[in-house]
N, C-alpha and C positions, 0 to 999 in steps of 0.2 A: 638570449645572452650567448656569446662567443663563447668559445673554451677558456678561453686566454683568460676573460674576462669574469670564467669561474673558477676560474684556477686561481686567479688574482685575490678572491673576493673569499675562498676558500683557506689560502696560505693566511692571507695579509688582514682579512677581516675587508665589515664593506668599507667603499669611498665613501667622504663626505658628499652630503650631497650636491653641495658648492662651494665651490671655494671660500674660503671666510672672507667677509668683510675686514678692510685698513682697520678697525678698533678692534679687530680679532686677533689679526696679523701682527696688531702692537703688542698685545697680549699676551703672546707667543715669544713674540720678541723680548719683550720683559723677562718672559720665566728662563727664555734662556739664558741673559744675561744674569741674572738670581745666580742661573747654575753654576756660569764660567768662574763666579764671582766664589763658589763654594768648591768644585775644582783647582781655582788658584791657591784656597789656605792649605785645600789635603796634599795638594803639590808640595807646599812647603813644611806642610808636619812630615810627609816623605822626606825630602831631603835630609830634615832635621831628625827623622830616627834612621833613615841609612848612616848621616854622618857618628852619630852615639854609636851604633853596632861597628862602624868602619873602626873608632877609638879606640872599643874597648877589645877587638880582635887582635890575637897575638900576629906578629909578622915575621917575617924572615929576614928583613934589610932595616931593622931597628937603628942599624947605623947611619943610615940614608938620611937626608936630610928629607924631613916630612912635608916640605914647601914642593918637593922636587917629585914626590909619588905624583903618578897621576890619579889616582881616584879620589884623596882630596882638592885635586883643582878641578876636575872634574864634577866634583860635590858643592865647592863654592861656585862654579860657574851657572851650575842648574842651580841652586837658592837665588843668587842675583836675577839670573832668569826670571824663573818663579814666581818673583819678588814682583818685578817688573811688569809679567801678563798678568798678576794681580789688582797694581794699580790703573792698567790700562782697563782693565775688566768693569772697576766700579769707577769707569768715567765711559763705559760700555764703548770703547775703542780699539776693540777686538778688531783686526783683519783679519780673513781664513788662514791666510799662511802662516801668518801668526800660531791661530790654534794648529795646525797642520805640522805645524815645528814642534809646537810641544808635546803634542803626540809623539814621536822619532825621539824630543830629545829625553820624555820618559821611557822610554825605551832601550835608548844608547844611555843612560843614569845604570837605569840597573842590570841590565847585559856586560855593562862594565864593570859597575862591581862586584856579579858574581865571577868574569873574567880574573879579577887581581885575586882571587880566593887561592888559585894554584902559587901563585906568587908570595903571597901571605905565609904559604903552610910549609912552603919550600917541597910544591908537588908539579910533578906533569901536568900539561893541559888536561888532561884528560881529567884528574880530578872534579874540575870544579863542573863537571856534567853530572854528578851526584848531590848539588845542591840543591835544598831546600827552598833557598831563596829563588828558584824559577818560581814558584805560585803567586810570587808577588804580580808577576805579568798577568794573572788574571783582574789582580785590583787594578792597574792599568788601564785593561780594559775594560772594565764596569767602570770604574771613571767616567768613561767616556761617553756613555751609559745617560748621566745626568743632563745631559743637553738634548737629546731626544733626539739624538740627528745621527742614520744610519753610518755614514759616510765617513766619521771621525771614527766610529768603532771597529767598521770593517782596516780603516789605516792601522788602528794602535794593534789588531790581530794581524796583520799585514808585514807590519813591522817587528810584530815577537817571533814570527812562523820565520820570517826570512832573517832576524839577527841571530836564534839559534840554531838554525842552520850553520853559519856563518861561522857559528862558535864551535860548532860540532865537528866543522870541516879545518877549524884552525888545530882543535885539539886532536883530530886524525893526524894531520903532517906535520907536530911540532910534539908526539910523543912519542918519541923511538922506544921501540920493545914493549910497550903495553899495546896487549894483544886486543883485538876486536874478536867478539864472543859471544855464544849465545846461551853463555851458561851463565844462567842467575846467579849461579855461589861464588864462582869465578868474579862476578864484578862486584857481588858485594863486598868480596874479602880482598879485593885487589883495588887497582888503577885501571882495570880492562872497562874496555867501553862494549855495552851488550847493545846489541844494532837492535832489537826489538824495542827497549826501553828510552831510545831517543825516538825511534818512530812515533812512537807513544805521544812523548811530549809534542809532536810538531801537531799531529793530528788530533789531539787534546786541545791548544789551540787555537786550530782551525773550527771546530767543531763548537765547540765553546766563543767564538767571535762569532759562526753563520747563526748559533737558536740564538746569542743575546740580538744581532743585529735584525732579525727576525720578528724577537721580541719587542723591541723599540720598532721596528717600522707600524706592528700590532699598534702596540700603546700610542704609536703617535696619532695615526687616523682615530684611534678613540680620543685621544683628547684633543684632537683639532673638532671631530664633533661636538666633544663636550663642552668646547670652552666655547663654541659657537651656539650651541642650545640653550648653556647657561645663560649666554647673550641676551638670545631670544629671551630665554626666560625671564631675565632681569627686563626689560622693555615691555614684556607682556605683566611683568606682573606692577608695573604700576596703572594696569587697567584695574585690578582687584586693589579690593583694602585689604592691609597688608595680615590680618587675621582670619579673612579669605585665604587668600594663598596663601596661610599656613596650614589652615583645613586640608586644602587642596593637595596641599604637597604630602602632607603627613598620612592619607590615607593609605590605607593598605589595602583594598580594592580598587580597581576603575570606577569612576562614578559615570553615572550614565543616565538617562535622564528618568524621572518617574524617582529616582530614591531620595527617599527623605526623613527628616527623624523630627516628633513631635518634641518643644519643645517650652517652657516658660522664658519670655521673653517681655522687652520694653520696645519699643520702635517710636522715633520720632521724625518726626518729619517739620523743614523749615523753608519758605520759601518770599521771595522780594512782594511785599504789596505795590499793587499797580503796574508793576513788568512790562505787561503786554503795552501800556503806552510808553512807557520809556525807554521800551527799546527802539521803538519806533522812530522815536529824535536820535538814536545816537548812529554812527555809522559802523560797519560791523567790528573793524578793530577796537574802535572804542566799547562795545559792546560786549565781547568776549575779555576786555580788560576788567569791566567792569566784574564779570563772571567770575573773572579768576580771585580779583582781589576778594570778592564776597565769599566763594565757596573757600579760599584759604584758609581763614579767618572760622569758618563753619565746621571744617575736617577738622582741622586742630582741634576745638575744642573736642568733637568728638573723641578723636586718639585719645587726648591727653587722660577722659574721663571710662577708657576702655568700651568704647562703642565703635562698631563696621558699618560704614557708610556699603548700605545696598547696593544705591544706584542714584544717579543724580538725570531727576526728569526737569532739564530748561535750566527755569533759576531754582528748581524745588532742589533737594539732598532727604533722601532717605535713608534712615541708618537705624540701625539695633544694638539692641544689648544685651547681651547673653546667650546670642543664638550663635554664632561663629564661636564664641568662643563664651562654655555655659558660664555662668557665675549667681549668687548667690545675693548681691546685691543689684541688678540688673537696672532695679524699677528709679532705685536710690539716683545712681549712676547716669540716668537717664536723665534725671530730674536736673542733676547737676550740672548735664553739660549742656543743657537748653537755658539758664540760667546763665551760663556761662554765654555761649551763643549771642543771648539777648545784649549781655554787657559789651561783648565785641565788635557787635554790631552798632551797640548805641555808641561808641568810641569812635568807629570808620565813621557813622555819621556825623558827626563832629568837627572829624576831620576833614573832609568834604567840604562840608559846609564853610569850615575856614578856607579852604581853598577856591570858595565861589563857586562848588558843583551844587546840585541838587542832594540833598540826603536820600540816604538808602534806609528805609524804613522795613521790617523782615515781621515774619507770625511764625512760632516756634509752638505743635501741639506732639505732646506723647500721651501714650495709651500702652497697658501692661492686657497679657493673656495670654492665650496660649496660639502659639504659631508653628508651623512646618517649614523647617529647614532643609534647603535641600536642591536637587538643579531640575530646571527645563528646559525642554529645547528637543532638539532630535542628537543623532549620533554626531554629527559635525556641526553644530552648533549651541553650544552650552550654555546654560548663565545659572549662577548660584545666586538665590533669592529666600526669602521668608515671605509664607502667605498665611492669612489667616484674618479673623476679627480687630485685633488690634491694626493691622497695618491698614484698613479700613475706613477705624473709628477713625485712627492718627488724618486719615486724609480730609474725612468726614467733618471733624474737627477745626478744619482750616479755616472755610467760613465761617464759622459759628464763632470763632478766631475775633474776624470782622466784626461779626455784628456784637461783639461784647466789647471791642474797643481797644483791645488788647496784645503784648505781644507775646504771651504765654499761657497755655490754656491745658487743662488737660481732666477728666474724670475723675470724680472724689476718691472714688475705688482704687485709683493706678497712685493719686498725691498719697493714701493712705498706707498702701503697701510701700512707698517709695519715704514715709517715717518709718515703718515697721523695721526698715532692713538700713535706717542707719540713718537717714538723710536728716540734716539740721534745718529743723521749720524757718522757711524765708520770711523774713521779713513782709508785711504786706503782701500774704494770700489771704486772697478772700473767694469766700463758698458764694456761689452761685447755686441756689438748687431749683430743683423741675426744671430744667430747660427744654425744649422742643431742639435737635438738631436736625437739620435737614438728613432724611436718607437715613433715619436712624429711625425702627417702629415703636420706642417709648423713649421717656422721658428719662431725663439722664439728671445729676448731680454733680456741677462741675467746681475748679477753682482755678481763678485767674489769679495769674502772679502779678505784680506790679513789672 
C-alpha cells in the first residue's frame, strides 16, 4: 500500500470496496434528497426567526419607511427563495447551482443582518464585529452537514471565512477614530476592534468547516459501505428464514462452526408424492413454477404458525419449531401448521385440477425431541441447521407416510405432547399402533390425521 493510499485510509477511513451498485446509488440519492427536503424548512424557520428578532430590535431610522430598509427585503427575498428550493426539493429538482446559491445566499442572509446592527443602534461599523449573531454561521454550516456531501460544506465555510473578512475590512475603512487594539478592555468597553479577536473568528471558522468536512467525508464512506452491506444483507438474508437471520444477527459472538446449543424442538418435514416422475413431463420453467407455487403455499403456513424452514431438499421443505427461536408450545404449533399445509395444498390441488393440470398431492410428518441447533460447515462456508433424532424420524416417516395412505403422520408421543401444550384435537385422528417403520430398530405408535 502507497503512502498516499495510507494516508488516505488513515485520515478518511477505508474505501468501499466497490462502488455501489444503481439501487445503491438510488439509495443515496433518496437520503439526500430527504435531506435537501429537511434543509429547506430550517431554511425557512431561519428566515422566519431572523425576521421576529429583525422586528423586535430597536432602530435608529424608525422614521424610514420599513419597505425601503434593506434587511427586510433582504429577509423577504431569502423566504421566497427558501420557499422555492423547498418545493423544488420534494419534486427532488434540485440543480447543484441551485444548492450552491443557497449556500452564499445563507450566508449573504445573515452577514447582512449582523451588518445593519451598526445601523440599528446608531453605531460605527466596527460595532457589529462584537455580535453574537456570528455563531449562527456555524448552524449554516452543519446545515450543510445533512447531505453528506463534502463540497457544499467546505462552500458554506468558504463563504463565512471570506464574507467576514469582507466585513472586517469594511468596518476597518468606514470607522473613523475607533482604534484597532490589542487590549481586551479596550474593546470590550469601546468600539475598538481588537485584531486577535477577529483572527479568532476567521480561523474558528476555518477550522471548524475542515474537521466537520472531514467528518462527513468519514461518515460518508461508512455509510456508502453500509448502505451497500445492508443491501447485501437484505439479498442474502432472503436465503435464511427470517427467524434465522434474526439469530444470526442478534448474536453477540461470531458463530463458527462446531457451536451449537441442545434444544427441545418439533421438526417437520413435507414433500410432492411421486416428484421424480412429474418432473420428468414438465419442462424446466414449468418445473421450478410448479416449485414455487408449492413451497409458497408451505413457508407460509409455516411462518404464520411460528416455525423456520431449515432448508428445502428438491420438492422436500424442512422446517422447525422452537429451535431458532425456543417456545413453549413447539410440538402444538407444529401440528397446526402441517394441518394447515395439508389444507393448502388440498385447495392448490383443486385448483389445478380446475384448470386441466394434474393435482399435487404432498405427505406432511412431524416428530418432537430433542435436537442441536447450531452451524456446520468450515470457516467460509456456513449453514445453520438442527440435527438430531427427530429430524430423522420426521424423514423416516415419510414413507411410512405412503404405506398408511395418508397425508399426515406423525408418532403418538410428538400428537400427545402437541395436546399437552395447547393443540385442539382434529378431527379424524386415528392411532395406528405397533407399526414397523423402515430404518427405525422398534416399533413405534403412530396417528394419521385425515
Amino acid at each position: 500500500m502507497s503512502l498516499f493510499a495510507r494516508l488516505d485510509r488513515a485520515v478518511l477511513g477505508p474505501r468501499p470496496d466497490r462502488q455501489p451498485p444503481a439501487r445503491v446509488a438510488a439509495a443515496i440519492a433518496r437520503l439526500q434528497q430527504s435531506s435537501e427536503v429537511l434543509i429547506g424548512w430550517v431554511q425557512l424557520g431561519l428566515a422566519a426567526t431572523f425576521a421576529t428578532l429583525y422586528t423586535l430590535a430597536p432602530k435608529a431610522f424608525m422614521g424610514e419607511s420599513m419597505m425601503m430598509a434593506p434587511v427586510p427585503l433582504a429577509l423577504a427575498i431569502y423566504a421566497a427563495f427558501s420557499l422555492g428550493r423547498l418545493i423544488l426539493a420534494y419534486h427532488d429538482a434540485l440543480p447543484r447551482w441551485i444548492l450552491a446559491l443557497s449556500v452564499i445566499a445563507d450566508m449573504a442572509l445573515l452577514l447582512g443582518l449582523i451588518w445593519s446592527f451598526h445601523r440599528q443602534y446608531g453605531q460605527p461599523p466596527a460595532f457589529y464585529l462584537k455580535s453574537p449573531t456570528l455563531l449562527y454561521v456555524f448552524i449554516f454550516i452543519a446545515l450543510r452537514a445533512l447531505r453528506f456531501e463534502v463540497g457544499y460544506v467546505l462552500l458554506a465555510g468558504l463563504a463565512a471565512a471570506v464574507g467576514w473578512l469582507a466585513m472586517l475590512s469594511y468596518a476597518v475603512m468606514n470607522s473613523p477614530g475607533v482604534e484597532i487594539t490589542r487590549s481586551y478592555v479596550a474593546y470590550i468597553t469601546t468600539n475598538a476592534i481588537l485584531r486577535g479577536a477577529e483572527f479568532d473568528k476567521v480561523i474558528s471558522i476555518i477550522l471548524v468547516t475542515l474537521i466537520l468536512a472531514l467528518a462527513i467525508a468519514r461518515a460518508r464512506r461508512l455509510m456508502i459501505k453500509a448502505i451497500v452491506d445492508g443491501a447485501a444483507a437484505d439479498e442474502l438474508s432472503r436465503f435464511f428464514d427470517p427467524a434465522v437471520a434474526r439469530s444470526i444477527a442478534e448474536t453477540e459472538t461470531a458463530i463458527v462452526p462446531g457451536q451449537g446449543r441442545s434444544i427441545e424442538a418439533t421438526v417437520l418435514h413435507c414433500d410432492i408424492r411421486g416428484f421424480t416422475g412429474l418432473a420428468a413431463t414438465l419442462d424446466p420453467d414449468a418445473l421450478m413454477t410448479l416449485l414455487a407455487d408449492y413451497q409458497s403455499r408451505v413457508v407460509a403456513c409455516i411462518a404464520t404458525h411460528g416455525g423456520s424452514v431449515d432448508k428445502f431438499l428438491g420438492d422436500g421443505v424442512l422446517a422447525s419449531f422452537g429451535a431458532a427461536r425456543p417456545s413453549n408450545r413447539h410440538a402444538a404449533d407444529a401440528v397446526e401448521a402441517a394441518i394447515a399445509i395439508v389444507a393448502a395444498c388440498d385447495a392448490w390441488a383443486g385448483e389445478r385440477e380446475a384448470a386441466g393440470l394434474a393435482p399435487v398431492r404432498i405427505g406432511v410428518t412431524v416428530a418432537a425431541g430433542t435436537v442441536v441447533f447450531g452451524a456446520v460447515g468450515d470457516a467460509s462456508r456456513l449453514e445453520i441447521t438442527v440435527i438430531g433424532e427427530p429430524v430423522n424420524l420426521a424423514a423416516k416417516l415419510d414413507k411410512q407416510c405412503k404405506v398408511e395412505g395418508c397425508a399426515l403422520l406423525l408418532p403418538l408421543a410428538t400428537y400427545a405432547l402437541a395436546l399437552a401444550q395447547g393443540l385442539t384435537p382434529p378431527p379424524g385422528a386415528e392411532t395406528l399402533p405397533d407399526r414397523r417403520v423402515e430404518g427405525i430398530g422398534h416399533r413405534l405408535d403412530l396417528v394419521r390425521l385425515a
